[in-house]
Biotite code that builds the C-alpha atoms (Angstrom):
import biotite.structure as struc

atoms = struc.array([
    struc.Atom([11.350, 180.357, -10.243], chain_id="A", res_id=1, res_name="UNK", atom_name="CA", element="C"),
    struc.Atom([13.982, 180.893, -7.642], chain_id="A", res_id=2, res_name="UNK", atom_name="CA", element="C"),
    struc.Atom([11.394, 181.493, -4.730], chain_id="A", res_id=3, res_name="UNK", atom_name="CA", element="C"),
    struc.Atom([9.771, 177.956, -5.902], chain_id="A", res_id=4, res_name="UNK", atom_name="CA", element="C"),
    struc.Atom([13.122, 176.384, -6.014], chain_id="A", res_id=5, res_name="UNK", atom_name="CA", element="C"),
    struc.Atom([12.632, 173.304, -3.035], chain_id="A", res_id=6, res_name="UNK", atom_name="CA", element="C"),
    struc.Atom([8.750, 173.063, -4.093], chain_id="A", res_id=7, res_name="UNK", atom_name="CA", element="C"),
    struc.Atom([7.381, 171.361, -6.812], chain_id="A", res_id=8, res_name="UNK", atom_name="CA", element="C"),
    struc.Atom([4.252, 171.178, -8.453], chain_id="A", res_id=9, res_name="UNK", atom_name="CA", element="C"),
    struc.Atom([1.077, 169.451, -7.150], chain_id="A", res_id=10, res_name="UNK", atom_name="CA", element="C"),
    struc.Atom([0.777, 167.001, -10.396], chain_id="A", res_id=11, res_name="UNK", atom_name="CA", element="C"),
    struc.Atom([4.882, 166.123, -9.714], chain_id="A", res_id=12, res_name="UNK", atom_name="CA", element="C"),
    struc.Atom([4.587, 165.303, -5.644], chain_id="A", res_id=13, res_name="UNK", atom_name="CA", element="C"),
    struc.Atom([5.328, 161.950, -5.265], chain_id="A", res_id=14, res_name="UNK", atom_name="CA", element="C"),
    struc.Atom([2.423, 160.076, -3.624], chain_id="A", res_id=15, res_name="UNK", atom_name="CA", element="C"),
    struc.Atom([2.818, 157.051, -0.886], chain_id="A", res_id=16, res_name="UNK", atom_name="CA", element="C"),
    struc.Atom([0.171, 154.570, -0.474], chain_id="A", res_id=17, res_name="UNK", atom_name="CA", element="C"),
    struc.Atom([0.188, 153.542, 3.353], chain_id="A", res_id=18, res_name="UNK", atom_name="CA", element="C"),
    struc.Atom([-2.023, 151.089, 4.802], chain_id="A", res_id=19, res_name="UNK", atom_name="CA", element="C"),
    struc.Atom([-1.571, 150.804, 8.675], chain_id="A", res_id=20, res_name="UNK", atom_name="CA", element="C"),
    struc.Atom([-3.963, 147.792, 9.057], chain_id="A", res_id=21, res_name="UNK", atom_name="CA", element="C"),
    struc.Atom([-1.543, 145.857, 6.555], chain_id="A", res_id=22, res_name="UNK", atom_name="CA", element="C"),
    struc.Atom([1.459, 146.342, 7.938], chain_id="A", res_id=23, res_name="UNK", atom_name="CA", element="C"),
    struc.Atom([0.555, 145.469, 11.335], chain_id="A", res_id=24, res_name="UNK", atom_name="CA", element="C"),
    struc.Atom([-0.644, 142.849, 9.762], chain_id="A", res_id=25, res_name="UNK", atom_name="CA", element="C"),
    struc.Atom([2.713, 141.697, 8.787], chain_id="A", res_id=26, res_name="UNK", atom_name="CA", element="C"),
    struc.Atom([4.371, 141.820, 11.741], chain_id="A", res_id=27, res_name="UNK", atom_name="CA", element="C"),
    struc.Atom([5.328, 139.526, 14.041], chain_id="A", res_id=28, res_name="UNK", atom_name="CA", element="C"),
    struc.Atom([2.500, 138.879, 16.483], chain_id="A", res_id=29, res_name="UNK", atom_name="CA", element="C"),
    struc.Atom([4.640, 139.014, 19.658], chain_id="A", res_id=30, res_name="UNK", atom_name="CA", element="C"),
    struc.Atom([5.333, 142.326, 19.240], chain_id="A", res_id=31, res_name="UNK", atom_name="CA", element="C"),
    struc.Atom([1.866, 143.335, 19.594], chain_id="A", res_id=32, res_name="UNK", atom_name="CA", element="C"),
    struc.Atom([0.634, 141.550, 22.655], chain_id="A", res_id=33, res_name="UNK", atom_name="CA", element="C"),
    struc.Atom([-3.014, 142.674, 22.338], chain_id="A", res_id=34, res_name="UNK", atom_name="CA", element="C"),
    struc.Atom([-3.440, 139.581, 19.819], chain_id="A", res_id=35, res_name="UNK", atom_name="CA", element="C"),
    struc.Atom([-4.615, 136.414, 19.733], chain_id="A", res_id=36, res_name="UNK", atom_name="CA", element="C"),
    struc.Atom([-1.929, 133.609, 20.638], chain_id="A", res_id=37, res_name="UNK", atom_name="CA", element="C"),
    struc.Atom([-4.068, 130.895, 20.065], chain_id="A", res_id=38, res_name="UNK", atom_name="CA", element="C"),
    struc.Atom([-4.615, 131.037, 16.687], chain_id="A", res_id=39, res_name="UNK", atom_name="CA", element="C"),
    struc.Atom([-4.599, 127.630, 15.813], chain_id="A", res_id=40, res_name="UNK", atom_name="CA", element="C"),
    struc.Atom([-6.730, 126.310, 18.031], chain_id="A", res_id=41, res_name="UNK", atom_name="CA", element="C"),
    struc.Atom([-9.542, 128.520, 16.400], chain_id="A", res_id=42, res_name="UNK", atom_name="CA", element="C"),
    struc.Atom([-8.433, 127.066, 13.095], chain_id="A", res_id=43, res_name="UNK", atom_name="CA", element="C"),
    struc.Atom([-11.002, 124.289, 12.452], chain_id="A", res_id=44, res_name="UNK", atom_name="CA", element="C"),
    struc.Atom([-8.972, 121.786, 10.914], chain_id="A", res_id=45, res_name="UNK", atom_name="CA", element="C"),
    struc.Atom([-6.151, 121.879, 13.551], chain_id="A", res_id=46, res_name="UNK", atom_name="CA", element="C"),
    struc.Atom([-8.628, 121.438, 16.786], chain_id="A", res_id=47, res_name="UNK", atom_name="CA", element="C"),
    struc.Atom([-9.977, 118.408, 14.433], chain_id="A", res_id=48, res_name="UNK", atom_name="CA", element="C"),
    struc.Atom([-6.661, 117.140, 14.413], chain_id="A", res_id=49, res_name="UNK", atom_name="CA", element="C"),
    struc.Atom([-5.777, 117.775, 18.453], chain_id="A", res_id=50, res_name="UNK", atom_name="CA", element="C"),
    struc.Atom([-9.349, 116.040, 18.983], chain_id="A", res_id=51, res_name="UNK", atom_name="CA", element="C"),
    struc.Atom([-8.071, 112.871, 17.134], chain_id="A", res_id=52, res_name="UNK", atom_name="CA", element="C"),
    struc.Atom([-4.757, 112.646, 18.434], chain_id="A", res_id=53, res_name="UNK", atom_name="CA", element="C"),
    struc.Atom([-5.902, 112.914, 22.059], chain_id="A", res_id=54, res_name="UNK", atom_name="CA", element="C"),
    struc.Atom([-8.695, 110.436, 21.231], chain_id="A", res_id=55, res_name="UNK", atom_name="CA", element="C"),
    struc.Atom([-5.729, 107.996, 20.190], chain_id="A", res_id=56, res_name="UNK", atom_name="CA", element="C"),
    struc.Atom([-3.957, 108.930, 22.619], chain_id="A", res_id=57, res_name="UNK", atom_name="CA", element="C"),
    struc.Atom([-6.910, 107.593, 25.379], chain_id="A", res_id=58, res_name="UNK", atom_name="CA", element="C"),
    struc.Atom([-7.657, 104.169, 22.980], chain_id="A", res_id=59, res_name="UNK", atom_name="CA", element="C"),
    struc.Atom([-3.615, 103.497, 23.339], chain_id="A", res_id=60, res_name="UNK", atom_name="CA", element="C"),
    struc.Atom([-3.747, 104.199, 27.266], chain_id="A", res_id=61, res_name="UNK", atom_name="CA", element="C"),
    struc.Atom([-6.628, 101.710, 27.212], chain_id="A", res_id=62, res_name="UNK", atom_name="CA", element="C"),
    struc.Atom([-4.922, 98.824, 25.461], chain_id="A", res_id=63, res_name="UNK", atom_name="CA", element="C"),
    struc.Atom([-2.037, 99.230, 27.433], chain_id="A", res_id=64, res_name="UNK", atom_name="CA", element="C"),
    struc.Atom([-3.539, 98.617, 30.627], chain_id="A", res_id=65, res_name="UNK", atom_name="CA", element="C"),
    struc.Atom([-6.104, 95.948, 29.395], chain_id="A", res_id=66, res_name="UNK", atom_name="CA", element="C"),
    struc.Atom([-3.407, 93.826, 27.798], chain_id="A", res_id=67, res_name="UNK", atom_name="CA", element="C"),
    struc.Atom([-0.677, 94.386, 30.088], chain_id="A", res_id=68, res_name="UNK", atom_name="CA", element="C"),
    struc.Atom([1.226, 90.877, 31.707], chain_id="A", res_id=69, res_name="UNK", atom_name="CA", element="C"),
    struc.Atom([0.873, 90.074, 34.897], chain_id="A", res_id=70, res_name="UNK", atom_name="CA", element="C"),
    struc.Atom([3.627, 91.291, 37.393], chain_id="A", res_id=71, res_name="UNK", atom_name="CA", element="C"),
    struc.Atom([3.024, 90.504, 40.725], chain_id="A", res_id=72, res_name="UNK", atom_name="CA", element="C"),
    struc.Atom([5.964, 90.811, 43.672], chain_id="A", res_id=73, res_name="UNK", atom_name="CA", element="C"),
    struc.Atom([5.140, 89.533, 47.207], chain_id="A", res_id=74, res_name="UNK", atom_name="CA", element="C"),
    struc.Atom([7.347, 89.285, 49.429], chain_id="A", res_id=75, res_name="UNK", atom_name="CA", element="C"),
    struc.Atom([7.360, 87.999, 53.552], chain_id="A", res_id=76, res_name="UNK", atom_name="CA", element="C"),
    struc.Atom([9.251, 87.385, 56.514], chain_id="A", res_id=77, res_name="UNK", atom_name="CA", element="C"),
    struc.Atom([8.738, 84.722, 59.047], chain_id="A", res_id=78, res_name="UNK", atom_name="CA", element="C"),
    struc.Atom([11.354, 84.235, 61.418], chain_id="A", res_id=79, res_name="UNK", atom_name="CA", element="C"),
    struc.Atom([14.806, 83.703, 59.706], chain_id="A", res_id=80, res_name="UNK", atom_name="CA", element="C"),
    struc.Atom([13.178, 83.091, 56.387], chain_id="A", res_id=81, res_name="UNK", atom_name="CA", element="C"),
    struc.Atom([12.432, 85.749, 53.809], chain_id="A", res_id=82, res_name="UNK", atom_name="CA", element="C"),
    struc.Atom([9.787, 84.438, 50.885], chain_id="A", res_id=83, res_name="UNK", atom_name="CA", element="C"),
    struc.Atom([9.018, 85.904, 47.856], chain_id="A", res_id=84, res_name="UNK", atom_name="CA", element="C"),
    struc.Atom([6.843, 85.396, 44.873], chain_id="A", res_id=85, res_name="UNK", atom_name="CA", element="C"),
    struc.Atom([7.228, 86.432, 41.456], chain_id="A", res_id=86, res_name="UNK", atom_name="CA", element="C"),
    struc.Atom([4.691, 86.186, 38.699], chain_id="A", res_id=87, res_name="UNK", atom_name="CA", element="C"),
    struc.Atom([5.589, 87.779, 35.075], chain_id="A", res_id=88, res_name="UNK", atom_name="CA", element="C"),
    struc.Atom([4.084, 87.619, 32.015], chain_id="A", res_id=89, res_name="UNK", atom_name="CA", element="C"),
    struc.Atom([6.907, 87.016, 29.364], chain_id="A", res_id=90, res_name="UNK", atom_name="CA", element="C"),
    struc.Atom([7.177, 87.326, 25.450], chain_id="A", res_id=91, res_name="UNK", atom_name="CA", element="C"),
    struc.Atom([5.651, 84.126, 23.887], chain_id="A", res_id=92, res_name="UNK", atom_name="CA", element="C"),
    struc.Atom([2.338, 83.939, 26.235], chain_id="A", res_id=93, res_name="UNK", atom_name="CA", element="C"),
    struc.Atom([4.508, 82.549, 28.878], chain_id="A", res_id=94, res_name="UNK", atom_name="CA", element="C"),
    struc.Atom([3.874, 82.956, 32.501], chain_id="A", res_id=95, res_name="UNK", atom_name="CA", element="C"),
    struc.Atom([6.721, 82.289, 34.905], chain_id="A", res_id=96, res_name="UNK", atom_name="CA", element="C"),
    struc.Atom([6.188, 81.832, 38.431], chain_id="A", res_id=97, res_name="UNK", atom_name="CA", element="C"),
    struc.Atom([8.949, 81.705, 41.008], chain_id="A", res_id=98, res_name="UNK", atom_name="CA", element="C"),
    struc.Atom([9.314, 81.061, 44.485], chain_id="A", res_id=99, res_name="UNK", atom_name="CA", element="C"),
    struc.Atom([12.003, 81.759, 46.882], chain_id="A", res_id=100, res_name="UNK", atom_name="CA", element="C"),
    struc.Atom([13.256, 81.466, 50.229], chain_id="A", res_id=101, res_name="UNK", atom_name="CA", element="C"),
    struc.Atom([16.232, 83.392, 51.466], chain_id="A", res_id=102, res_name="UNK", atom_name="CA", element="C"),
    struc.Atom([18.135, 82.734, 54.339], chain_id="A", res_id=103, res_name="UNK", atom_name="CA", element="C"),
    struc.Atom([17.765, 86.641, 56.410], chain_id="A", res_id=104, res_name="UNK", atom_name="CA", element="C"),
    struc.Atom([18.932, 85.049, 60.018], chain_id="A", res_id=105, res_name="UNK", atom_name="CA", element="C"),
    struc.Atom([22.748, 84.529, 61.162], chain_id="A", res_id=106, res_name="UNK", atom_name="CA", element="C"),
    struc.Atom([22.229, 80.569, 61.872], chain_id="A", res_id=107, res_name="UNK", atom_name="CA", element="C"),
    struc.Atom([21.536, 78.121, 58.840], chain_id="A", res_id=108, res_name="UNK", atom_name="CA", element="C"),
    struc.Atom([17.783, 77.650, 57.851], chain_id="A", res_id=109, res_name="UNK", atom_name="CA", element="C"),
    struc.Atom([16.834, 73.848, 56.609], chain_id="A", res_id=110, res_name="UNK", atom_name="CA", element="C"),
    struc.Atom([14.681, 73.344, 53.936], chain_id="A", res_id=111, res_name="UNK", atom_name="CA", element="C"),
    struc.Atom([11.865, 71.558, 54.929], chain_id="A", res_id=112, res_name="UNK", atom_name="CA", element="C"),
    struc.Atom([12.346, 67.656, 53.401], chain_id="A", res_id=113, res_name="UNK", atom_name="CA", element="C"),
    struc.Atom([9.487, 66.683, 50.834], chain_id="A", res_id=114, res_name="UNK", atom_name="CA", element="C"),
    struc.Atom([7.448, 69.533, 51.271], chain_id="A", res_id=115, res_name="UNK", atom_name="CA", element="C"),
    struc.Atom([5.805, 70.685, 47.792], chain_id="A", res_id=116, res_name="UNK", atom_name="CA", element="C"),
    struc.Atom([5.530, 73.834, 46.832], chain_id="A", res_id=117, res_name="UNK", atom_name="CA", element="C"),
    struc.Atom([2.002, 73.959, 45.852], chain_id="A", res_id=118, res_name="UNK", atom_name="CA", element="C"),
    struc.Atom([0.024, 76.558, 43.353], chain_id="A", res_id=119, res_name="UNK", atom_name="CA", element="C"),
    struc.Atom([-3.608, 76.757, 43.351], chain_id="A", res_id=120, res_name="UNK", atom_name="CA", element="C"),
    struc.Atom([-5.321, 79.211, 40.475], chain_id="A", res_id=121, res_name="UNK", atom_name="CA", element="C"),
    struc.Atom([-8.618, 79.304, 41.251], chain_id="A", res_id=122, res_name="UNK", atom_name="CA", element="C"),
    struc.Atom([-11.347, 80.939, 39.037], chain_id="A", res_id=123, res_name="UNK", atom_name="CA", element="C"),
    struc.Atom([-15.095, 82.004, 39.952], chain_id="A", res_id=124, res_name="UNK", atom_name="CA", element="C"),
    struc.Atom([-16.363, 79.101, 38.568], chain_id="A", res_id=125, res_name="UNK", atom_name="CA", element="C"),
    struc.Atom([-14.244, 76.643, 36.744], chain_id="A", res_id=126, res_name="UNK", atom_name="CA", element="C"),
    struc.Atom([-12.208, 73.964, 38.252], chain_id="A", res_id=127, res_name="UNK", atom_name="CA", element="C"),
    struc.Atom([-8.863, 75.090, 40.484], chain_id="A", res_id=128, res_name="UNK", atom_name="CA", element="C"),
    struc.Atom([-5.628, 74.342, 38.537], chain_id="A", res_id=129, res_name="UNK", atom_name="CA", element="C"),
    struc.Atom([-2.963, 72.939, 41.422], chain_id="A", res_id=130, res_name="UNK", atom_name="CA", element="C"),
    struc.Atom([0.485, 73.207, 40.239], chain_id="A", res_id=131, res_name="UNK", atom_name="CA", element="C"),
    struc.Atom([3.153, 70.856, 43.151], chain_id="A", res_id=132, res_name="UNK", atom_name="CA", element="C"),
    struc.Atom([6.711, 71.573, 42.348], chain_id="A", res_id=133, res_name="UNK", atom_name="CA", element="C"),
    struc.Atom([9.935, 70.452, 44.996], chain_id="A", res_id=134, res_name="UNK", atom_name="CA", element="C"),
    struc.Atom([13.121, 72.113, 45.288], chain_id="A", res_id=135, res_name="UNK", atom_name="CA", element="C"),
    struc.Atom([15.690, 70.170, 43.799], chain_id="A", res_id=136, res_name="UNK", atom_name="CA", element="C"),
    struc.Atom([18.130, 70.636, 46.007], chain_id="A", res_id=137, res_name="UNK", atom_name="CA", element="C"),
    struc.Atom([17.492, 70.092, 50.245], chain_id="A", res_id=138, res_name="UNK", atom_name="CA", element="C"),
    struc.Atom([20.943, 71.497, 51.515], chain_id="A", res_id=139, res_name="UNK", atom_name="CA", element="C"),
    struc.Atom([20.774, 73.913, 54.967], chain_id="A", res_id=140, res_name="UNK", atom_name="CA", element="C"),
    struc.Atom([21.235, 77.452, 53.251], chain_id="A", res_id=141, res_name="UNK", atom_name="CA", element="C"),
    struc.Atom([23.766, 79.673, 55.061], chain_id="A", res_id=142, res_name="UNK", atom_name="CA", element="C"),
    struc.Atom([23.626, 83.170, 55.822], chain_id="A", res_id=143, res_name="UNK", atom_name="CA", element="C"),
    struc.Atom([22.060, 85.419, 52.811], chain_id="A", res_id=144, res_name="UNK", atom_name="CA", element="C"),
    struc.Atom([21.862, 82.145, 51.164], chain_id="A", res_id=145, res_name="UNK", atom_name="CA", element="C"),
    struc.Atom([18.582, 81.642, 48.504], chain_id="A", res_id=146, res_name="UNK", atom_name="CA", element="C"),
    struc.Atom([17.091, 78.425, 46.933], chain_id="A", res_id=147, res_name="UNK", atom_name="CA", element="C"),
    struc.Atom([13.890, 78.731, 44.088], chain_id="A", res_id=148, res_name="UNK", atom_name="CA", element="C"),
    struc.Atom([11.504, 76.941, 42.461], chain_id="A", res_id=149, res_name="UNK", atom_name="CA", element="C"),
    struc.Atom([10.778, 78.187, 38.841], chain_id="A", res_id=150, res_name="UNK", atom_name="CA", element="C"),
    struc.Atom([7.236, 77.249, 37.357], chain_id="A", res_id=151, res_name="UNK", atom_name="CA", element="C"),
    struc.Atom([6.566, 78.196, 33.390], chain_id="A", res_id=152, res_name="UNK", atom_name="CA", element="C"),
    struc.Atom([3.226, 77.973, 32.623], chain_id="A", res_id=153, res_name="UNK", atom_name="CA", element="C"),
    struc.Atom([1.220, 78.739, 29.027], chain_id="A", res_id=154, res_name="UNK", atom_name="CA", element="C"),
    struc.Atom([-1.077, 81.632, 29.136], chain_id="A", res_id=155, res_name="UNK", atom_name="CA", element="C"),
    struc.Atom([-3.154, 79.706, 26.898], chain_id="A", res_id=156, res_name="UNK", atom_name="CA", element="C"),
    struc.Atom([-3.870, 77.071, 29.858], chain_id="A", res_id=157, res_name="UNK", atom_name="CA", element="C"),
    struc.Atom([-4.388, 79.745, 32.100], chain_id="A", res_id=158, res_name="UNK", atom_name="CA", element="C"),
    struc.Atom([-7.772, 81.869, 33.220], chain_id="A", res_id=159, res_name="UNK", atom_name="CA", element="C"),
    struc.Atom([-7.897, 85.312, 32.777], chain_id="A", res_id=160, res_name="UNK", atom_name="CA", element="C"),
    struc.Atom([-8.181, 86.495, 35.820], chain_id="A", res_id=161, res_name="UNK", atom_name="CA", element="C"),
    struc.Atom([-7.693, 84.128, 39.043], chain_id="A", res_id=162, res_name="UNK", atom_name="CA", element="C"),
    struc.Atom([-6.589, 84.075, 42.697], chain_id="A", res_id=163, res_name="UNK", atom_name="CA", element="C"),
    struc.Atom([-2.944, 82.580, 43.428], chain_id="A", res_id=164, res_name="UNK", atom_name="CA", element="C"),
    struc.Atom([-2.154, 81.102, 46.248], chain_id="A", res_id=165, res_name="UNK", atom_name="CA", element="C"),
    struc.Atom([0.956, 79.677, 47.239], chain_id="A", res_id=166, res_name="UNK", atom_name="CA", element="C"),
    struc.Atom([1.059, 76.636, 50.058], chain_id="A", res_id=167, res_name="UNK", atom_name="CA", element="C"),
    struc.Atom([4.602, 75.896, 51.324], chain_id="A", res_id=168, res_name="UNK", atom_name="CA", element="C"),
    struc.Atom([5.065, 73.652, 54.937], chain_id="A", res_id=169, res_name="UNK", atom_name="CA", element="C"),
    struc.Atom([1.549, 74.224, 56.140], chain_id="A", res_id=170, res_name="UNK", atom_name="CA", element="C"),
    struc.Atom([-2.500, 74.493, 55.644], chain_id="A", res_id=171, res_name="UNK", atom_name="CA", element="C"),
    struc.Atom([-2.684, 77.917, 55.656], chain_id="A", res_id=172, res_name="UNK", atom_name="CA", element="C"),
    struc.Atom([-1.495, 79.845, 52.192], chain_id="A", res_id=173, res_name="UNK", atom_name="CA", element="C"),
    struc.Atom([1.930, 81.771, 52.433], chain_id="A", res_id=174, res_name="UNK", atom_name="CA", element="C"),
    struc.Atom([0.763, 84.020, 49.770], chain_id="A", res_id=175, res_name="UNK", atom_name="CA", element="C"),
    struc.Atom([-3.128, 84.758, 48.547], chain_id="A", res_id=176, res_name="UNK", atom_name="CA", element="C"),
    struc.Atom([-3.128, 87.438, 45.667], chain_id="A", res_id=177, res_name="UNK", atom_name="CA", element="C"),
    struc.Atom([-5.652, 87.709, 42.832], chain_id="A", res_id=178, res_name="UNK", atom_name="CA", element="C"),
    struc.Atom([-3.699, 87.939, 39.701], chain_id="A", res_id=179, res_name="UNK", atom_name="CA", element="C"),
    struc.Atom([-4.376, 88.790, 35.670], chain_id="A", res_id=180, res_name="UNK", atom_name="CA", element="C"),
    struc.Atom([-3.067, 87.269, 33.086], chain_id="A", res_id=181, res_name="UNK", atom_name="CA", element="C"),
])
């Protein structure tokens, strides 16, 4: 028994059951490169999911730009006066139009007396809606000096789609933009 003393018998040995395959199984995938990363995408119900949220996604991007206000910023130089036109859709189905002229020169700019500032919407084939508006006050504006006329119109009244254009001192339109509301 002495010569068998660090052996023991074949029915004693102590038996391991190792399974390679299932422990690297187990382990985290970025240690072993050679895998697949994009498991979930090859998991059916996930790529079902990514296919619907992109497709609402698109549908969202859609009804953004389809329903989106009108916002429209023209602006023009003539001489010593600087005009601009602003038309934004606002909460409530409100459209506001304004007009202004800005004094850019170094001498003082008069306001023409009794001229309107006159709107026309026209659509393909309904009648034009004119809009005249004056500005209320007919002072000389100074250097960097501004006056406006504000028009608030319901989007209600309004076509969908039309061309503006804006009249001020002459036959000829200051501004000609086709415009969505």
């Amino acid at each position: 028994m002495e010569g068998n003393e660090g052996k023991t018998a074949p029915e004693e040995e102590v038996r391991f059951h190792y399974d390679r395959a299932r422990r690297l199984g187990r382990i985290h995938r970025d240690l072993y490169p050679n895998r697949s990363r994009r498991r979930w995408i090859r998991n059916k119900r996930t790529r079902n999911m990514l296919v619907i949220l992109l497709d609402l996604i698109i549908i969202a991007g859609v009804f953004y730009f389809a329903s989106r206000p009108a916002n429209v910023f023209l602006k023009k130089t003539e001489g010593a006066a600087e005009y601009e036109l602003n038309v934004t859709g606002i909460r409530g189905k409100k459209v506001l139009i304004g007009f202004t002229v800005r004094n850019a020169g170094d001498s003082t700019l008069e306001l023409p007396l009794n001229v309107p500032v006159r709107i026309t919407l026209s659509h393909d084939e309904a009648q034009p809606v004119v809009i005249e508006e004056y500005f209320e006050q007919n002072d000389p504006l100074d250097r960097g000096e501004s006056s406006s006329v504000v028009i608030l119109l319901d989007e209600d009244a309004l076509p969908g789609s039309a061309t503006l254009e804006l009249f001020f001192g002459g036959e000829k339109p200051l501004f000609s933009k086709r415009v969505r509301f």
